[in-house]
C-alpha positions as CSV (number, residue, x, y, z in Angstrom):
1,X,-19.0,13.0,1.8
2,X,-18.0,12.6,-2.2
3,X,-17.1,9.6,-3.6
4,X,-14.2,10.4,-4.0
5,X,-13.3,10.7,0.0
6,X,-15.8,7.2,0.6
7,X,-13.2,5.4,-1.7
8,X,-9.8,6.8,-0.3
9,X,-11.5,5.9,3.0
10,X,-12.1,2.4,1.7
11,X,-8.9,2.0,0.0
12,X,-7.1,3.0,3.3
13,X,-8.5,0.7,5.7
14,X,-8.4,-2.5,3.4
15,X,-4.7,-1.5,2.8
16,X,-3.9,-1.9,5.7
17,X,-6.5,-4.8,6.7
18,X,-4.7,-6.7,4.0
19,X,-1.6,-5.7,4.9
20,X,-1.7,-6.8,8.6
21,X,-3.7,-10.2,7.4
22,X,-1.0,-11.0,5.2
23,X,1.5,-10.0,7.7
24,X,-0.2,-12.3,10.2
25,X,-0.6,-15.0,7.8
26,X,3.3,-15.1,6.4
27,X,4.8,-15.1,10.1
28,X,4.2,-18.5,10.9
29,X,6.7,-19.0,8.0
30,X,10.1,-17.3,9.2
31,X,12.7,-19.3,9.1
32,X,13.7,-19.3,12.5
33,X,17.3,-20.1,13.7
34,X,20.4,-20.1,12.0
35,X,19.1,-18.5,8.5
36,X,20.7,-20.1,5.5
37,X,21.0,-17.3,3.1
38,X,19.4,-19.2,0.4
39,X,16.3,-19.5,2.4
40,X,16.0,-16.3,3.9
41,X,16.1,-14.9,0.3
42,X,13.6,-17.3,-0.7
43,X,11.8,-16.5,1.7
44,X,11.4,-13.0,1.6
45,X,10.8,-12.6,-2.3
46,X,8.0,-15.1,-1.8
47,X,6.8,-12.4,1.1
48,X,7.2,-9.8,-1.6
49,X,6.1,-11.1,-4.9
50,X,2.6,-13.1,-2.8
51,X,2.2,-9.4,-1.2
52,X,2.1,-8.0,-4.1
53,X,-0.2,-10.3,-6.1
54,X,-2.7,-10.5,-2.9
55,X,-2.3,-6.8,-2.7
56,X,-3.6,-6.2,-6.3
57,X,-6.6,-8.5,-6.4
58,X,-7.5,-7.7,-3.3
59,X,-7.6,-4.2,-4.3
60,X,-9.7,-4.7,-7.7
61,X,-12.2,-7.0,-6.1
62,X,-12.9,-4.4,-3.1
63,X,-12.7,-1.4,-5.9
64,X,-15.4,-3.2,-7.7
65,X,-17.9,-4.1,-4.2
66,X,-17.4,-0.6,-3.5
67,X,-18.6,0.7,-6.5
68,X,-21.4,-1.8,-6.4
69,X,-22.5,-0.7,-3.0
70,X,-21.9,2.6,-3.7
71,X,-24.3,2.5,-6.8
72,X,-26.8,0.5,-4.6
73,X,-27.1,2.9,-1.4
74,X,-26.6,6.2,-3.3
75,X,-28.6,5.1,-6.5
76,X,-25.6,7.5,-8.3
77,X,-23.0,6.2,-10.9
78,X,-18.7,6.7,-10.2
79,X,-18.0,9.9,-11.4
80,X,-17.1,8.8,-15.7
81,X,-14.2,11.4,-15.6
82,X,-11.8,13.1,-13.7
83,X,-11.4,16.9,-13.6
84,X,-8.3,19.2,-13.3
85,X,-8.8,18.9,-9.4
86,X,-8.7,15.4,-9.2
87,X,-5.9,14.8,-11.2
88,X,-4.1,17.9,-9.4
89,X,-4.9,15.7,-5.9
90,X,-4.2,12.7,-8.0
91,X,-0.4,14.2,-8.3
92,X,0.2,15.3,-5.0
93,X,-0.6,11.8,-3.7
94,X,1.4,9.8,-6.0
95,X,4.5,12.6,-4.8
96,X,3.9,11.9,-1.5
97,X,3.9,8.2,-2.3
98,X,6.8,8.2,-4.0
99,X,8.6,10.4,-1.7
100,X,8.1,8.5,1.1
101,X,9.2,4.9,-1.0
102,X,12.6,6.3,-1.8
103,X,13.1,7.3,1.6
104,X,12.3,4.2,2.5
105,X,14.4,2.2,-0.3
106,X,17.1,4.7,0.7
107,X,17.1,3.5,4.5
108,X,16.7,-0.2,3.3
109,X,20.2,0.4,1.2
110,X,21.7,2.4,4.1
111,X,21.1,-0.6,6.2
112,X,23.2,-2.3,3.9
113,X,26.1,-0.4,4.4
114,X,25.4,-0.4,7.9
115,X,26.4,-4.0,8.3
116,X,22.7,-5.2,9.1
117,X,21.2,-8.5,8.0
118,X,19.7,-8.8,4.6
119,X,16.1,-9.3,6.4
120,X,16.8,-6.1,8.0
121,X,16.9,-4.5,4.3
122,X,13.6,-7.0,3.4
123,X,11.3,-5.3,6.2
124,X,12.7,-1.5,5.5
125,X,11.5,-2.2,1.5
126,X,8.3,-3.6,2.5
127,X,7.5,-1.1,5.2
128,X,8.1,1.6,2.8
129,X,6.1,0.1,0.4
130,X,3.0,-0.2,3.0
131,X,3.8,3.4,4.0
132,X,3.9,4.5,0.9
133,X,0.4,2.9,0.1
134,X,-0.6,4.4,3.1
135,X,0.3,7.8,2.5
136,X,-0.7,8.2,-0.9
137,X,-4.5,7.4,0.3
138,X,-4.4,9.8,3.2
139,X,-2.9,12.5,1.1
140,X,-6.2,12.1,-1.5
141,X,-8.3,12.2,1.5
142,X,-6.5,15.5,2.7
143,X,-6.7,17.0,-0.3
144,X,-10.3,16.4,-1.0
145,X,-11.5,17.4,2.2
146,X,-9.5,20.7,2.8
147,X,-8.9,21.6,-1.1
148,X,-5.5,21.9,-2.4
């Protein structure tokens, strides 16, 4: 297995570790009952914005164990460049990514219009955003497994 495949696999499973953790962790929170719409918006950009600063340290400090155990077991440095492969497979995740955000965001606006809650719009964006997470590190593990 490349090193390239070991940290897609890493990168997927403490996605959605910290996803789930945090998911865990911020449910104890929900306003429950009649939702002022002050505090349901307050809320849920705290759920966001904490998500995202969790999710981004989280992800350096793993990035940087990884590469520590990774030089410690295989006694092999991180590859120091990236060839036209891995930036080709580098594109096709962040597509796939992307794609699968808008679709997302698209569902969270059509909600909107839909008459549905504002919380409903809230777990659409932040699904999507997991998803999207999600999908961009499976597609790199595709892709450098069965070739593009």
């Amino acid at each position: 297995m490349t090193y390239q495949e070991k940290k897609s696999i890493v990168l997927l499973i403490s996605t959605i570790i910290i996803f789930v953790s945090y998911c865990l962790y911020m449910y104890p929170g929900y306003p429950k009952g009649a939702l002022d719409l002050n505090e349901s918006f307050r809320y849920w950009g705290s759920f966001v914005l904490i998500l995202t600063i969790v999710s981004i340290v989280a992800h350096i400090i793993i990035s940087i164990i990884f590469n520590i155990i990774y030089r410690i077991t295989t006694r092999e440095r991180e590859p120091s460049f990236a060839d036209e492969l891995d930036q080709l497979i580098e594109l096709k995740a962040h597509r796939n990514s992307f794609f699968v955000f808008i679709i997302g965001f698209l569902l969270a606006m059509g909600s909107l219009i839909l008459f549905q809650p504002s919380q409903v719009m809230f777990i659409i964006l932040i699904f999507s955003g997991f998803l999207s997470d999600v999908t961009g590190s499976v597609t790199k593990l595709y892709h450098y497994r069965r070739g593009v």
